[in-house]
Backbone as JSON, one array per atom type, in Angstrom:
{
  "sequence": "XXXXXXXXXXXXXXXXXXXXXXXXXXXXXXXXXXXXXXXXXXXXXXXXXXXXXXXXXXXXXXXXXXXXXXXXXXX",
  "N": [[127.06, 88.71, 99.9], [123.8, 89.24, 99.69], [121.05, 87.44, 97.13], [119.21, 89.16, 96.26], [120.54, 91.98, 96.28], [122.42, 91.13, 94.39], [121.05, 91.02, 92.49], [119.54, 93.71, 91.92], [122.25, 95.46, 91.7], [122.98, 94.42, 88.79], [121.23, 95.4, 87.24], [121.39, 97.46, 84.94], [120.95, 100.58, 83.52], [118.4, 101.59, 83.74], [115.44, 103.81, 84.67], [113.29, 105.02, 86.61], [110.0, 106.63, 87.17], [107.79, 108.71, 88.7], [104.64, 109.46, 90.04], [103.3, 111.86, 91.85], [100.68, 113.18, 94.91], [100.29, 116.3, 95.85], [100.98, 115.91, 98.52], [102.66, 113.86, 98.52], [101.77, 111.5, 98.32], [101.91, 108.18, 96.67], [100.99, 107.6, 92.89], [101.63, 106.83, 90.72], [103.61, 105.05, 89.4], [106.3, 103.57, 87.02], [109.04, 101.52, 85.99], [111.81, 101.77, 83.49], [113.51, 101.41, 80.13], [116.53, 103.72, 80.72], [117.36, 105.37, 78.21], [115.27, 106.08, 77.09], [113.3, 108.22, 76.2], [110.83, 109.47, 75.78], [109.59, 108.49, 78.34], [108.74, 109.79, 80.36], [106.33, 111.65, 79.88], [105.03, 109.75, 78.87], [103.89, 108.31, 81.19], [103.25, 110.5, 83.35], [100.52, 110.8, 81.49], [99.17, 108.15, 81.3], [98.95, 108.6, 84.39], [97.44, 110.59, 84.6], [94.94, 109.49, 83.27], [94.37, 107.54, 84.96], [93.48, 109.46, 87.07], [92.26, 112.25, 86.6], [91.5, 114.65, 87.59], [93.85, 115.65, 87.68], [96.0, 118.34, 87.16], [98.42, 119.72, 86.68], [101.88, 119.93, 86.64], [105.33, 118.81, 88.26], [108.57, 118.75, 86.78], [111.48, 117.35, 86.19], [114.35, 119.55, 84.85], [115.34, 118.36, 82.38], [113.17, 118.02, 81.02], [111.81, 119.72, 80.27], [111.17, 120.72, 77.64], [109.56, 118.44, 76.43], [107.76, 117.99, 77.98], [106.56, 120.38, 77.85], [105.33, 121.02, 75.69], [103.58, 118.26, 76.1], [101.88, 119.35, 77.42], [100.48, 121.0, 76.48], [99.33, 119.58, 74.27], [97.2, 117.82, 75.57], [95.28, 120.05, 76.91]],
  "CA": [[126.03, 89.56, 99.3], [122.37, 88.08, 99.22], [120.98, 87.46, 95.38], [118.06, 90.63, 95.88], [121.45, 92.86, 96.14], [123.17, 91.26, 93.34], [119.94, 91.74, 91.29], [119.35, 95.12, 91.84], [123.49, 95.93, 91.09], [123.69, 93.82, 87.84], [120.37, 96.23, 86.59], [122.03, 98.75, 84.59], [120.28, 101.58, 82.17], [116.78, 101.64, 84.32], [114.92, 105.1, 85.18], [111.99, 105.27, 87.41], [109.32, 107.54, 86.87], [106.75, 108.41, 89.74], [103.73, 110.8, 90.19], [102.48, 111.89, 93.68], [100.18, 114.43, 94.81], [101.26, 117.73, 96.73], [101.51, 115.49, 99.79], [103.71, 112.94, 98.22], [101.03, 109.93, 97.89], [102.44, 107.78, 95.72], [99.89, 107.13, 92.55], [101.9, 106.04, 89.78], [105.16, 104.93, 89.43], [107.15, 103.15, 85.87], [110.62, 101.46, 85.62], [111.46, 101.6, 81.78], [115.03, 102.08, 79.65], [117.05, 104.75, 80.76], [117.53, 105.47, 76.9], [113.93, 106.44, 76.82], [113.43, 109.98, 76.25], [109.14, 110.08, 76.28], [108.61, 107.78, 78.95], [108.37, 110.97, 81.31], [105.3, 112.3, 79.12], [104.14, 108.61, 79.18], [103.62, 107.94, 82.79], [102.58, 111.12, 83.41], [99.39, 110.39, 80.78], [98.64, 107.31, 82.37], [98.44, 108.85, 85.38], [96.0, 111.33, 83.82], [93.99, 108.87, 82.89], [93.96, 107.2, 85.96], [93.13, 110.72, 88.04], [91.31, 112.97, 85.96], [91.79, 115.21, 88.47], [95.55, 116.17, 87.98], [95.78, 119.42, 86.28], [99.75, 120.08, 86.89], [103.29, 118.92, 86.97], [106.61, 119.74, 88.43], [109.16, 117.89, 86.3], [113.54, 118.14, 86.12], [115.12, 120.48, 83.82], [115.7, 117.81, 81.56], [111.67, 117.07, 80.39], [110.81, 120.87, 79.68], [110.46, 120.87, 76.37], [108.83, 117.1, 76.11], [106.37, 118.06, 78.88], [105.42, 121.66, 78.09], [104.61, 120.18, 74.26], [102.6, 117.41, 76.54], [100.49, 119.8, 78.75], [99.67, 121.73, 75.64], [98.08, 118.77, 73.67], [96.08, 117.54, 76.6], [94.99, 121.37, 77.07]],
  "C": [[124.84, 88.67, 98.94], [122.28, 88.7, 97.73], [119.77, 88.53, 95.17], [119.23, 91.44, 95.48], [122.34, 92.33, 94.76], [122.45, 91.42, 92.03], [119.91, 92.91, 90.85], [120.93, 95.88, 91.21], [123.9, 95.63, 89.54], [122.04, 94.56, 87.31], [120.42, 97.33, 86.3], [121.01, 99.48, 83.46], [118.61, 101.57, 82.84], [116.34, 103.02, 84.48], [113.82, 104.75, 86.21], [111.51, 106.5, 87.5], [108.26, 107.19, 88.31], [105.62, 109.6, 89.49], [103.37, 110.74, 91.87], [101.79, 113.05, 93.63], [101.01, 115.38, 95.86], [101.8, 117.33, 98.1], [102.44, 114.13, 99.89], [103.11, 111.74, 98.47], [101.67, 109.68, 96.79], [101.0, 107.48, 94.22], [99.87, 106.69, 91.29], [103.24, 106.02, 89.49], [105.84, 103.58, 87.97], [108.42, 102.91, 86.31], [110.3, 100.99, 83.96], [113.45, 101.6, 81.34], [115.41, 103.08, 79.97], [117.24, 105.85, 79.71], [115.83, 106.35, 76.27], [113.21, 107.71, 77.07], [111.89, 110.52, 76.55], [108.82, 109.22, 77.25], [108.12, 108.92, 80.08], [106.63, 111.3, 81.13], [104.34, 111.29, 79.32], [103.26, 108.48, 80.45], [102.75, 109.02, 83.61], [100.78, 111.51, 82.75], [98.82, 109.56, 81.25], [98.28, 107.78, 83.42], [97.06, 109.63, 85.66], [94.57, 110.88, 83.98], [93.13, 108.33, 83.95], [93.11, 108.59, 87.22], [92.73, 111.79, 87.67], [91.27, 114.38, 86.29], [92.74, 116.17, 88.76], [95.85, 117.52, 86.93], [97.53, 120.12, 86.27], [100.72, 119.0, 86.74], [104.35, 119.34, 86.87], [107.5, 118.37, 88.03], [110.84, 117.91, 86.29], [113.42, 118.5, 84.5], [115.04, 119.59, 82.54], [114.34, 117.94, 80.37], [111.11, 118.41, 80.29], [110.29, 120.57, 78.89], [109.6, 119.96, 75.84], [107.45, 117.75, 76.62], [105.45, 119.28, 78.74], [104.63, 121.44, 76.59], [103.58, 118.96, 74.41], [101.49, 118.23, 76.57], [99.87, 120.22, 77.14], [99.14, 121.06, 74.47], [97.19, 118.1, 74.32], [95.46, 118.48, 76.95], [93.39, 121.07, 76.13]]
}
């Protein structure tokens, strides 16, 4: 086993967060704690910031209630 693969296996509790647009450009992407319950809300803000532009977001089940309490203080 090369030492990239035993890196990536011995990196436990990670998430990755991404944004893309409707055609799946990539245009911002986070690794953070798994444990980390607003980084969703986070990354998505940043991205904001960065794209001014972005007026939506389709998120998992999990990040309703974080994210619909987001949209509606950036509103």
């Amino acid at each position: 086993m090369n030492l990239l693969r035993q890196a990536e296996l011995s990196m436990k509790g990670r998430k990755r967060h991404s944004v893309v647009d409707r055609q799946g450009n990539l245009l911002h992407i986070t690794v953070h704690k798994a444990n980390d319950t607003g980084a969703g809300c986070r990354v998505f803000e940043e991205a904001v910031q960065k794209y001014p532009a972005l007026k939506g977001v389709c998120a998992d089940a999990g990040y309703r209630n974080p994210m619909e309490e987001f949209e509606n203080s950036i509103e």
